[in-house]
Backbone as CSV, one residue per row, in Angstrom:
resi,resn,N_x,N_y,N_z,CA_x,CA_y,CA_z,C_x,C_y,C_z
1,UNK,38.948,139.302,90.700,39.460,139.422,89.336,39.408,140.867,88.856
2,UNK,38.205,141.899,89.253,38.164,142.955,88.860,39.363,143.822,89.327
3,UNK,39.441,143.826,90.176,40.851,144.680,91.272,42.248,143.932,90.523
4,UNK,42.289,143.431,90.329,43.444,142.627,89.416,43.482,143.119,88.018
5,UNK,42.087,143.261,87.193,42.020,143.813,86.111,42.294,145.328,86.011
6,UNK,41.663,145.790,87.466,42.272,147.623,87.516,43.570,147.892,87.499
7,UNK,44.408,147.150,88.376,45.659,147.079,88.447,46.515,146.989,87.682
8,UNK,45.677,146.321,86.080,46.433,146.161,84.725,46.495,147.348,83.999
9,UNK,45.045,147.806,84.236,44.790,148.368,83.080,45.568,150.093,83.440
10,UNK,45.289,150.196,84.846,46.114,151.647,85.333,47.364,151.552,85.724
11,UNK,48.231,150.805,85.735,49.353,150.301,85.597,49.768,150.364,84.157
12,UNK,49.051,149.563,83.596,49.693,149.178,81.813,49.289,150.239,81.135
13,UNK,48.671,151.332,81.580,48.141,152.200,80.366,49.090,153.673,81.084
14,UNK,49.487,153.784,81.842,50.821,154.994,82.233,52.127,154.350,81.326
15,UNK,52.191,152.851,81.560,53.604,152.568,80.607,53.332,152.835,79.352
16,UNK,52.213,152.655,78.755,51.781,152.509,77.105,51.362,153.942,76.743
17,UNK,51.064,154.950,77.596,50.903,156.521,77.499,52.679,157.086,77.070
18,UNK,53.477,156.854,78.060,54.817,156.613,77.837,55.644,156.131,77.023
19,UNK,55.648,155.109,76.394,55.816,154.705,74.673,54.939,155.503,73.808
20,UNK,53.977,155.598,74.116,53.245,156.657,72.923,53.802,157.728,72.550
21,UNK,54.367,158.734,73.951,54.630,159.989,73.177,56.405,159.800,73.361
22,UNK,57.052,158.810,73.541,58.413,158.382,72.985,58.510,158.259,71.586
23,UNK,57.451,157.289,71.214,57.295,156.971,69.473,56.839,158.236,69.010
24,UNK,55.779,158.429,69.174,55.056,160.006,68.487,55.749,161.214,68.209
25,UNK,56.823,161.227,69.568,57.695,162.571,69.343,59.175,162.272,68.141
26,UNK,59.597,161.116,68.393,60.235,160.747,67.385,59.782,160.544,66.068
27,UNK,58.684,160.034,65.376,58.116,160.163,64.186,57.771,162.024,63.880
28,UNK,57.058,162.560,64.724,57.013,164.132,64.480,58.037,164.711,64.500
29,UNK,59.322,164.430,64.892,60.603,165.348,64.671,61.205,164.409,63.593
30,UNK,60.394,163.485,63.098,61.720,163.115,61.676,62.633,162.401,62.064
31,UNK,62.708,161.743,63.636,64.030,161.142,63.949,63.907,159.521,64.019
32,UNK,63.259,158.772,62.561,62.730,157.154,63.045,63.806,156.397,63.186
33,UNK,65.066,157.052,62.572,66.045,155.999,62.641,66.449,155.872,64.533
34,UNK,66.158,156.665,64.924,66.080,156.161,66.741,65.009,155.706,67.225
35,UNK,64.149,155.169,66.329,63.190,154.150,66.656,63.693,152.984,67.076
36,UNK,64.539,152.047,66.566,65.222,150.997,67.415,65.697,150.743,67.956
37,UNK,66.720,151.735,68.416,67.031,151.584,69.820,65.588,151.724,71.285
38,UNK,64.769,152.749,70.797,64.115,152.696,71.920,63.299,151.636,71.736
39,UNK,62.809,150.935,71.040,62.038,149.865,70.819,62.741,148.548,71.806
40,UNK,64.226,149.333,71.623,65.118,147.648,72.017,64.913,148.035,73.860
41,UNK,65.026,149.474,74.018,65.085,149.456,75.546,63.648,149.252,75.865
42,UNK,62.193,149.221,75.095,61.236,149.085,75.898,61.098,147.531,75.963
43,UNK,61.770,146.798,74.961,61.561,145.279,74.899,62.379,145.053,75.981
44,UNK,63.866,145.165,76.226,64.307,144.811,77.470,63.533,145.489,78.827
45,UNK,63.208,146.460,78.702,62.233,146.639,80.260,61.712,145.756,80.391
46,UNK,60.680,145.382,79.563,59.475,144.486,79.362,59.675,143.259,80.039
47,UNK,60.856,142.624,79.528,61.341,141.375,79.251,61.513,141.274,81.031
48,UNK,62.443,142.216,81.262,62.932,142.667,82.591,61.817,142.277,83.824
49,UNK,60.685,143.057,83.690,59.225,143.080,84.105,59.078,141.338,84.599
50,UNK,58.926,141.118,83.184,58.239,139.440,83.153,59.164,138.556,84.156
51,UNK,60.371,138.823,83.874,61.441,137.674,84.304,61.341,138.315,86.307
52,UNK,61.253,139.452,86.639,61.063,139.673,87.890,59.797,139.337,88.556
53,UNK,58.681,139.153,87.797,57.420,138.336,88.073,57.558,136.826,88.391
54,UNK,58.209,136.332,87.035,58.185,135.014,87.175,59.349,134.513,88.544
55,UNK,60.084,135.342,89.223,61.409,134.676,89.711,60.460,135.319,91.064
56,UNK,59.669,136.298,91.604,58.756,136.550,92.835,57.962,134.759,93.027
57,UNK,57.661,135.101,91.678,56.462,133.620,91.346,57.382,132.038,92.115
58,UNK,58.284,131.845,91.006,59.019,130.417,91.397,59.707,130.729,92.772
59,UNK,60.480,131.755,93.053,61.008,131.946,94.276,60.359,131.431,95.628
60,UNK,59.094,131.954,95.894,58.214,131.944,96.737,58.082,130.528,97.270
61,UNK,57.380,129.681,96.198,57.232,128.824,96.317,58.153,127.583,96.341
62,UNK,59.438,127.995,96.826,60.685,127.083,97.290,60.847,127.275,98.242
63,UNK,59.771,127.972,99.205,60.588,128.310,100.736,59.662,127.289,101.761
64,UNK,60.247,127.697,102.458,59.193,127.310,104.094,57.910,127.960,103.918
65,UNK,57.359,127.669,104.936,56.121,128.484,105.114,56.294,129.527,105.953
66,UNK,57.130,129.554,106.473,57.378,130.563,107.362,58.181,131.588,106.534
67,UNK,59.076,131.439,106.017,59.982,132.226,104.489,58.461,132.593,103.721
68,UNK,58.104,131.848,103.391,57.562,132.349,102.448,56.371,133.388,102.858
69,UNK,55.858,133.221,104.333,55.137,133.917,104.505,55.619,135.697,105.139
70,UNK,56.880,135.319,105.634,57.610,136.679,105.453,57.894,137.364,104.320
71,UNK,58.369,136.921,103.266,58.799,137.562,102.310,57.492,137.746,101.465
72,UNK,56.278,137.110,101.600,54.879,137.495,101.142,54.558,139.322,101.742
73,UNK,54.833,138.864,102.977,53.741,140.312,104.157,54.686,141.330,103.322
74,UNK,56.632,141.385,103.637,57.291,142.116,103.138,57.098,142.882,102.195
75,UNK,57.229,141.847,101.003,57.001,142.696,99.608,55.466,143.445,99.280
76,UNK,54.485,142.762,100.181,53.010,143.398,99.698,52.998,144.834,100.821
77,UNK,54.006,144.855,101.561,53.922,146.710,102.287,54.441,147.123,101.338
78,UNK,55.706,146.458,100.595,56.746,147.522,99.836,55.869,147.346,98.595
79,UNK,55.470,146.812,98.166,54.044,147.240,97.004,53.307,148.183,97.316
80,UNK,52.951,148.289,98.363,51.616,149.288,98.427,52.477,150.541,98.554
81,UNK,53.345,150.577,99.191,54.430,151.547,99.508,54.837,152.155,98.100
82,UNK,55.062,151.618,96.945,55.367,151.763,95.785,54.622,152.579,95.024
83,UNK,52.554,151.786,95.073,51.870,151.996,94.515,51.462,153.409,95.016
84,UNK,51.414,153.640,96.278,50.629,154.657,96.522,51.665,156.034,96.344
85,UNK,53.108,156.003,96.018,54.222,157.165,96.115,53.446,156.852,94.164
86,UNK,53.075,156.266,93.516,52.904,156.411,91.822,51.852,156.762,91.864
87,UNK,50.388,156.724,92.397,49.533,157.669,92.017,49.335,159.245,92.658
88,UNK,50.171,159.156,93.976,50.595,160.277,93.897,51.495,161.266,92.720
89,UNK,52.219,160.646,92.197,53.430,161.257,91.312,52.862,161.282,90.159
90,UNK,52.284,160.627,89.530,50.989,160.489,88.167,50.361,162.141,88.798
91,UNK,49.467,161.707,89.416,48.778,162.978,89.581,49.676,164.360,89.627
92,UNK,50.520,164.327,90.106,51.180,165.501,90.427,51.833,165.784,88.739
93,UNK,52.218,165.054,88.292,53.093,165.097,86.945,52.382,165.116,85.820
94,UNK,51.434,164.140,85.769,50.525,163.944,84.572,50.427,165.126,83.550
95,UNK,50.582,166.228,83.779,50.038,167.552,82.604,51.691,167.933,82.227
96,UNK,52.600,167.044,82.567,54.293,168.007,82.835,54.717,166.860,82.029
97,UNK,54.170,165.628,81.942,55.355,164.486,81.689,55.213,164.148,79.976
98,UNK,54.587,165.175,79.022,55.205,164.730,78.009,56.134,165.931,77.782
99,UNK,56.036,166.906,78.267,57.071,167.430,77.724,58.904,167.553,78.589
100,UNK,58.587,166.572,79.960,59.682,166.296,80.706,60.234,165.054,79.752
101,UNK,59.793,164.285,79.193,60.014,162.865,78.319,60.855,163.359,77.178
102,UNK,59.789,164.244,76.528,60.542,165.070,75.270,61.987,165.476,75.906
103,UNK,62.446,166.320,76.818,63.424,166.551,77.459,65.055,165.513,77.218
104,UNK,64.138,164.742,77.941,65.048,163.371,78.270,65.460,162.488,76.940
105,UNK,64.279,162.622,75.833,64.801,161.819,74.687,65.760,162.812,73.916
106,UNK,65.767,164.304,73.552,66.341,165.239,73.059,68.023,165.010,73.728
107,UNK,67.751,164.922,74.639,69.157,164.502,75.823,69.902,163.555,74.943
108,UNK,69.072,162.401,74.887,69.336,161.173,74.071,69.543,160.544,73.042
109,UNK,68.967,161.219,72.301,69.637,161.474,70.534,70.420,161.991,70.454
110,UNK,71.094,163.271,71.482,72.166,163.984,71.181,73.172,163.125,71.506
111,UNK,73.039,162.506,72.334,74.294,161.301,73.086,74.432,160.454,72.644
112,UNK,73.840,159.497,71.649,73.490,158.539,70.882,72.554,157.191,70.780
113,UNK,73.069,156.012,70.502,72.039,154.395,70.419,71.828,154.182,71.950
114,UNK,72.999,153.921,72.830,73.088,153.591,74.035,72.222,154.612,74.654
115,UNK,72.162,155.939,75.036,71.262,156.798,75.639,70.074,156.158,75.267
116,UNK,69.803,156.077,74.151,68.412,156.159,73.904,68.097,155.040,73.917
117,UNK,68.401,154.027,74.248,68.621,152.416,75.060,68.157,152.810,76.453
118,UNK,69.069,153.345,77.047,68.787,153.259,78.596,67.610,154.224,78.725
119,UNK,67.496,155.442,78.480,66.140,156.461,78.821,64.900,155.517,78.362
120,UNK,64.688,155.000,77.015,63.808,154.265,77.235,63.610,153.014,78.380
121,UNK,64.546,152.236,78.285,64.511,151.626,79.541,63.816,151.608,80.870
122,UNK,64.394,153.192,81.460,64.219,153.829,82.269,63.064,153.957,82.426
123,UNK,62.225,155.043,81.577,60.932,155.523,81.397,60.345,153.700,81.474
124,UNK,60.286,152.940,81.100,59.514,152.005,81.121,59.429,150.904,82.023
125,UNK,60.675,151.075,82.179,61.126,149.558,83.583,60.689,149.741,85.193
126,UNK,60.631,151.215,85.187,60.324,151.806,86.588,58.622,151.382,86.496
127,UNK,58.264,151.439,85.107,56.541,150.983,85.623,56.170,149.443,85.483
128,UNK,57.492,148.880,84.258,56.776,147.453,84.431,57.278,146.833,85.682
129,UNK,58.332,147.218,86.502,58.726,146.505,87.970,57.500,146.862,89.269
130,UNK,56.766,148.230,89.134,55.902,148.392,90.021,54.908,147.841,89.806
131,UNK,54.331,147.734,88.298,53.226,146.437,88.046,53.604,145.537,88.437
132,UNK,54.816,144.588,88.048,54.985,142.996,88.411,54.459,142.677,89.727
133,UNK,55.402,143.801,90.940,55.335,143.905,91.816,54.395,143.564,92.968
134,UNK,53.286,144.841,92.271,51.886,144.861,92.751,50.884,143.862,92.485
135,UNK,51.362,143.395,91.364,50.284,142.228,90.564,50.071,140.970,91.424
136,UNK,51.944,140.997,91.965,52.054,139.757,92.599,51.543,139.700,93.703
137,UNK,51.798,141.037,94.521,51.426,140.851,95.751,49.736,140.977,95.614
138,UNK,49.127,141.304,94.659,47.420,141.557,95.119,46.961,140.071,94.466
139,UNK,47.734,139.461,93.396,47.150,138.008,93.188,47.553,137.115,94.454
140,UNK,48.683,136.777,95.032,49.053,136.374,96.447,47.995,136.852,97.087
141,UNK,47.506,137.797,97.625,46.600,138.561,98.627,45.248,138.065,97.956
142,UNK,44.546,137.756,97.062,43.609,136.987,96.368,43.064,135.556,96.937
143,UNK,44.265,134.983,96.426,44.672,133.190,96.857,43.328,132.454,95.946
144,UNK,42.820,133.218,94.822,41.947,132.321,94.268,42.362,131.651,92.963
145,UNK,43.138,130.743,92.647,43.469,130.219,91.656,44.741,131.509,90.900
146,UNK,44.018,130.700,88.992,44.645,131.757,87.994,43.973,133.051,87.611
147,UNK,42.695,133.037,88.272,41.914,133.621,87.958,41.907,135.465,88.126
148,UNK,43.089,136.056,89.454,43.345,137.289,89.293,44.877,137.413,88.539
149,UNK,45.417,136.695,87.929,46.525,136.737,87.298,45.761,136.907,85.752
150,UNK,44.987,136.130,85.425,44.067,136.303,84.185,43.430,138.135,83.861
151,UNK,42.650,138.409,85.470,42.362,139.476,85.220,43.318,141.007,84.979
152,UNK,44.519,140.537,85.498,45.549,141.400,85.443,46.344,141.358,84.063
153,UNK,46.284,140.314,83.682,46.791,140.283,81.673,45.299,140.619,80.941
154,UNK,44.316,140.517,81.703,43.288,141.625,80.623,43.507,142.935,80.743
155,UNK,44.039,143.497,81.942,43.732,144.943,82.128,44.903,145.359,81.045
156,UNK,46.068,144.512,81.339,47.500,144.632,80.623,46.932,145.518,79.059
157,UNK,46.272,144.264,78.948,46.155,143.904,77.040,44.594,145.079,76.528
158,UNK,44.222,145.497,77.328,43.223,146.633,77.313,43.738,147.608,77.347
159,UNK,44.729,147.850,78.496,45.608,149.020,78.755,47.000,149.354,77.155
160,UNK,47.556,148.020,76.666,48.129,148.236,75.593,47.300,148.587,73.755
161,UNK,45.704,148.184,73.934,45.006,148.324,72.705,44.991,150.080,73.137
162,UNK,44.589,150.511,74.227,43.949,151.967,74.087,45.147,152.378,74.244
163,UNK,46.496,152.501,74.532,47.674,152.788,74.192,47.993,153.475,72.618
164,UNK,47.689,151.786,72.372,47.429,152.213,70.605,46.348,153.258,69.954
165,UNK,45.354,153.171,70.390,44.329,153.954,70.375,44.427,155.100,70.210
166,UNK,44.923,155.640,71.375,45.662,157.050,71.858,46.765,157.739,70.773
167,UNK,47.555,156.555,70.251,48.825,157.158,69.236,48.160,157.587,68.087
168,UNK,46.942,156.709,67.825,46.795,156.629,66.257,45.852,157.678,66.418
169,UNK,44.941,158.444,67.706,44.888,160.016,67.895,42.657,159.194,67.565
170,UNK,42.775,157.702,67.809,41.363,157.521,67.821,40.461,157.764,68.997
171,UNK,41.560,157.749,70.125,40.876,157.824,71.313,41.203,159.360,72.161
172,UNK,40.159,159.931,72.541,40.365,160.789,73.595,39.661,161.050,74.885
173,UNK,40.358,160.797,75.695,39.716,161.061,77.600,40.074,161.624,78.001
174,UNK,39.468,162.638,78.853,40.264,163.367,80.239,41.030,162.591,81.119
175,UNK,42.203,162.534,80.740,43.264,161.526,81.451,43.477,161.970,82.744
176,UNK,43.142,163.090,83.093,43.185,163.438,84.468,42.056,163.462,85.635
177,UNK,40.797,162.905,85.090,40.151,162.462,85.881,40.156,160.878,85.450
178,UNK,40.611,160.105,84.583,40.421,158.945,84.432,41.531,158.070,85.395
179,UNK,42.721,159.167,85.702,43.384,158.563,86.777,43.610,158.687,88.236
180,UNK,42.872,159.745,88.244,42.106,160.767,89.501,41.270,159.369,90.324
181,UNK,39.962,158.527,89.404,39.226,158.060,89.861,40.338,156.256,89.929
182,UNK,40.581,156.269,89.065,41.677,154.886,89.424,42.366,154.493,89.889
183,UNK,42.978,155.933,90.298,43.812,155.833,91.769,43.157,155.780,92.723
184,UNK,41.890,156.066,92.837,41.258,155.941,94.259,41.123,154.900,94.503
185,UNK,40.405,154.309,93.436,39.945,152.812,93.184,41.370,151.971,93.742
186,UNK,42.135,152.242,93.210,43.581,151.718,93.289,44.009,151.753,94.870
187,UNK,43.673,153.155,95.564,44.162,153.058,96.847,43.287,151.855,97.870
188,UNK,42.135,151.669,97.301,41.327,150.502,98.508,41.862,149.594,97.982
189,UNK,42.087,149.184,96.606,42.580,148.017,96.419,43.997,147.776,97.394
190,UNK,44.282,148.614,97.514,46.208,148.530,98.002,46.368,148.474,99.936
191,UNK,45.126,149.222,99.970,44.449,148.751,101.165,44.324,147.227,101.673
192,UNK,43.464,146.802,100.625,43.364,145.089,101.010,44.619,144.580,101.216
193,UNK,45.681,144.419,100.258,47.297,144.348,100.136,47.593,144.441,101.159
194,UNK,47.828,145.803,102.031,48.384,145.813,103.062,47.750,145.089,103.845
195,UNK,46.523,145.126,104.402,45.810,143.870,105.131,46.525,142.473,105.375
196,UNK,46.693,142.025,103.748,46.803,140.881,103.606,48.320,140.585,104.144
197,UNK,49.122,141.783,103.739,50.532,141.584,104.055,50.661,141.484,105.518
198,UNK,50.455,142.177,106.130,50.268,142.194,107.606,49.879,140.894,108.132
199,UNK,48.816,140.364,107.612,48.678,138.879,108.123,49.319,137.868,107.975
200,UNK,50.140,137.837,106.521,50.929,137.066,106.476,52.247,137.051,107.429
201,UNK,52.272,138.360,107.558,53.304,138.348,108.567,53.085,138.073,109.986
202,UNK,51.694,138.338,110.457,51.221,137.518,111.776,51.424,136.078,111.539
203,UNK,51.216,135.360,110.147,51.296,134.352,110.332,52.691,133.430,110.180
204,UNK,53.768,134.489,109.961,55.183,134.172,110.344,55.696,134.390,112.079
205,UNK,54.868,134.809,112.460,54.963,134.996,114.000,56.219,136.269,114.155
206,UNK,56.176,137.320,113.077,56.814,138.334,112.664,56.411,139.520,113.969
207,UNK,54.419,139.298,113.941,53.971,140.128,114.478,52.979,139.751,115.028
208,UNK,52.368,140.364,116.374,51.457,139.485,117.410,49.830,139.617,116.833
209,UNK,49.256,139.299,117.399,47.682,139.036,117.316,47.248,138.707,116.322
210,UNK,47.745,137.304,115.819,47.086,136.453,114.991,45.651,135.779,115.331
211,UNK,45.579,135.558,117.023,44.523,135.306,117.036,42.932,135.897,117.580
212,UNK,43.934,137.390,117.494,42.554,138.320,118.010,42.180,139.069,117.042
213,UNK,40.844,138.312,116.580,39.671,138.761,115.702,39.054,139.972,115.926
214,UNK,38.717,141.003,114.956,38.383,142.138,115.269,36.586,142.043,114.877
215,UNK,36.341,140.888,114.015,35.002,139.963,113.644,35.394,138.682,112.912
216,UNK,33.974,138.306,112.781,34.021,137.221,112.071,32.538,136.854,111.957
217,UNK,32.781,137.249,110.294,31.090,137.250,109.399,31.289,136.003,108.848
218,UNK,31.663,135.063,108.999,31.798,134.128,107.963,31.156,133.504,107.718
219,UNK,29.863,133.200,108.015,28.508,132.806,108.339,27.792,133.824,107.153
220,UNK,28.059,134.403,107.827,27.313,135.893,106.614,27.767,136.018,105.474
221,UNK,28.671,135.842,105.335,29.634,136.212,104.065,30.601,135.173,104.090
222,UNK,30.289,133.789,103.364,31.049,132.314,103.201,32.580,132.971,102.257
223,UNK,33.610,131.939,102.366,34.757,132.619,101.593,34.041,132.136,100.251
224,UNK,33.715,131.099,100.407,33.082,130.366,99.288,32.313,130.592,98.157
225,UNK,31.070,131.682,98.496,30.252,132.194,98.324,30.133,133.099,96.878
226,UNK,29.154,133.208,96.410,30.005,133.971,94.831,29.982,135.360,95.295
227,UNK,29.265,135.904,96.864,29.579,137.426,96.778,30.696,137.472,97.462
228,UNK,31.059,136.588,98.333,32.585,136.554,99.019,33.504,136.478,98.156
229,UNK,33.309,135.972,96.754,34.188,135.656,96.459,34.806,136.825,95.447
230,UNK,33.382,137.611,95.212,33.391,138.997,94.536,34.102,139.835,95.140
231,UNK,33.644,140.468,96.390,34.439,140.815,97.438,35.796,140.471,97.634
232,UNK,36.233,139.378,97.591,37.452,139.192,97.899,38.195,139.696,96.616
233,UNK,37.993,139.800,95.680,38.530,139.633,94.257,38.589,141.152,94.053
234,UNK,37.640,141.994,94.282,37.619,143.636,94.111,38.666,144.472,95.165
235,UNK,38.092,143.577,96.528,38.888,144.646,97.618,39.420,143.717,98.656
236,UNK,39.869,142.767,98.027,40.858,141.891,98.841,39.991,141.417,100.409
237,UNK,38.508,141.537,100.711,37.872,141.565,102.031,38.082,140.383,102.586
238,UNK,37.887,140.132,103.649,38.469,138.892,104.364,37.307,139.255,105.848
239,UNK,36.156,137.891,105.982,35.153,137.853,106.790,35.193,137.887,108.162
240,UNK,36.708,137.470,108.249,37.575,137.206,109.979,39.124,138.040,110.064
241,UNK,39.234,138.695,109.538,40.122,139.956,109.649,40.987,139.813,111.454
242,UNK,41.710,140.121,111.917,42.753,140.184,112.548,42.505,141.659,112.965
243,UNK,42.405,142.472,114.588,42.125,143.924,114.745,43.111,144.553,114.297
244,UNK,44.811,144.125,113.858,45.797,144.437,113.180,45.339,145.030,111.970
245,UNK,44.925,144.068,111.085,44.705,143.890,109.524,43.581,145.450,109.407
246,UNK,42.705,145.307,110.633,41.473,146.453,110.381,41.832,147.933,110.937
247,UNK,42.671,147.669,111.700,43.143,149.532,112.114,44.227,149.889,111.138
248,UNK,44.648,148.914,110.675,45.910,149.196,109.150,44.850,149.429,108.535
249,UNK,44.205,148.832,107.611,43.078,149.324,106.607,42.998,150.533,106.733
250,UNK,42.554,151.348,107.702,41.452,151.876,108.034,42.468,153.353,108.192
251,UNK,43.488,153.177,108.638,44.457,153.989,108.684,45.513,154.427,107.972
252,UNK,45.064,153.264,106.937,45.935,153.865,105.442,45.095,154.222,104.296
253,UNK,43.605,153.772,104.420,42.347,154.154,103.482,42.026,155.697,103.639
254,UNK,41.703,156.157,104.624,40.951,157.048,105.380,42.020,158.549,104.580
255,UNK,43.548,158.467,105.734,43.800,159.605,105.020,44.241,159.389,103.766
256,UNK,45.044,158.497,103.018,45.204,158.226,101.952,44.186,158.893,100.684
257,UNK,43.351,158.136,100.988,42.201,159.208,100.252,41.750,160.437,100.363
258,UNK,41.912,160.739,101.426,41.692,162.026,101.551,42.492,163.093,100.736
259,UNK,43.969,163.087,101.018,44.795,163.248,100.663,45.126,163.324,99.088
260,UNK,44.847,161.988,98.790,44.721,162.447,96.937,43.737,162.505,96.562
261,UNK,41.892,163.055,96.848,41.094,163.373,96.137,40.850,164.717,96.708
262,UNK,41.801,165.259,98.007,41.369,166.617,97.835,42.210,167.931,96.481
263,UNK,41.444,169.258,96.146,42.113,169.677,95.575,43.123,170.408,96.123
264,UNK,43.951,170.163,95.562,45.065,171.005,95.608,44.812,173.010,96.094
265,UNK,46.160,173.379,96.854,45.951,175.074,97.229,45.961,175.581,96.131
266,UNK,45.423,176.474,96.030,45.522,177.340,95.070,46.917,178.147,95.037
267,UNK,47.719,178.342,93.866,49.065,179.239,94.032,48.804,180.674,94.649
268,UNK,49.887,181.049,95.392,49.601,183.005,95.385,48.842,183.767,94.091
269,UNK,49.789,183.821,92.963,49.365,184.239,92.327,47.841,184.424,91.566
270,UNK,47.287,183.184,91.631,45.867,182.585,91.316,45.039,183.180,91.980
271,UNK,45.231,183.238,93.771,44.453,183.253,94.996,44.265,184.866,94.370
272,UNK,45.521,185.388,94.717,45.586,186.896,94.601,45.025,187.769,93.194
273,UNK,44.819,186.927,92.059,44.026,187.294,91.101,42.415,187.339,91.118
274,UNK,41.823,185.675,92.208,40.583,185.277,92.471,39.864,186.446,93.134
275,UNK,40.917,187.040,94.208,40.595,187.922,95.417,40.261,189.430,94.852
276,UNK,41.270,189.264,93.793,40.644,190.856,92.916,39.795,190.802,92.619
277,UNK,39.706,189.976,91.392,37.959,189.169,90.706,36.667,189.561,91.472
């Protein structure tokens, strides 16, 4: 449930950072009468979001087992695939993207209702489709009831109060280590995902060695169990893993992380100032 709840809340709080300084910059330049149009394009994203959740949701569960377990493994690579190109791009953008936004809405008032229809749209639909997305595939990758779908409309509805928070100028964090550390968090979670996807697709007979175990703690660690079940719920763990499922892990954790918690080169210019210093 917790990994489900992260997934909300760092997911839902980049879209709700994003309406913030859409609304904010429009009330500070005096321009409210283009408040409704963008209101109308973040409600249709939204709407957009939900209805591509719910149709992953009912879809699924009209197929074979074999359909369904392909188009499970499928979409949870192209999730993680998704997730991990957005906390890369967050990080990289994060200090650039209110005033690239400002850009794009200035664009959009000049052009009129419809612009400023679709840019909001835009800005918002690209994150509620990678949430739906991800939500689905890490509650699928779960398999415990309603219970990580629950935790993922808390993170939502946490992620939309401090949204608010943020506009009304009550809240302030270093947003750049708060997504620094959530993306990490985020990358093991997406880890499990791929795991899980991979197996499902062994278990479409997509891909071989379904039945060569790389362990099996299950004795040690019951699925049943309330720490298995903790485990399973944080980082998707699984006691009898597939040697597939564990050299994927392990090979998308390893540099993955590496990769986005190291710092960044220093520019020429910087280096060559440090070096005088």
């Amino acid at each position: 449930m917790f990994g489900n709840y992260l997934i909300g809340l760092r997911e839902g709080l980049e879209a709700s950072l994003v309406v913030c300084i859409l609304i904010a910059y429009l009330v500070k330049t005096g321009r409210r009468q283009a408040l409704a149009p963008v209101w109308t394009g973040i409600g249709v994203a939204v709407g957009l979001s939900m209805a591509f959740g719910a149709l992953l949701t009912y879809g699924s569960s009209q197929l074979t087992f074999e359909a369904a377990e392909t188009l499970g493994g499928t979409l949870s690579i192209i999730a993680v695939g998704l997730v991990t190109w957005m906390v890369f791009w967050m990080r990289r953008t994060a200090r650039h993207l209110k005033t690239e936004l400002h850009g794009k809405l200035d664009a959009a008032v000049a052009m009129g209702t419809g612009a400023l229809v679709f840019t909001a749209f835009l800005a918002v639909g690209r994150e509620g489709l990678e949430t739906a997305l991800f939500i689905w595939a890490a509650v699928e990758a779960t398999s415990d009831g309603v219970r990580p779908l629950i935790g993922a409309c808390l993170g939502l509805l946490t992620a939309v109060f401090l949204g608010w928070l943020f506009y009304r100028g009550a809240l302030k964090i270093n947003l750049a280590k708060f997504f620094t550390w959530t993306g990490a968090m985020l990358v093991v979670v997406a880890a499990g995902v791929l795991a899980y996807g991979l197996h499902d697709l062994q278990e479409a007979d997509i891909l071989p060695g379904l039945a060569s175990r790389a362990f099996d703690i299950s004795s040690t660690i019951p699925r049943d169990s309330w720490y298995g079940t903790l485990l399973k719920g944080v980082f998707n763990f699984q006691p009898d893993p597939t040697k597939l499922q564990v050299w994927a892990w392990a090979l998308y954790v390893v540099p993955t992380l590496y990769l986005f918690l190291r710092k960044p080169a220093a520019t020429a210019p910087a280096k060559a100032k440090a070096d005088a210093s």
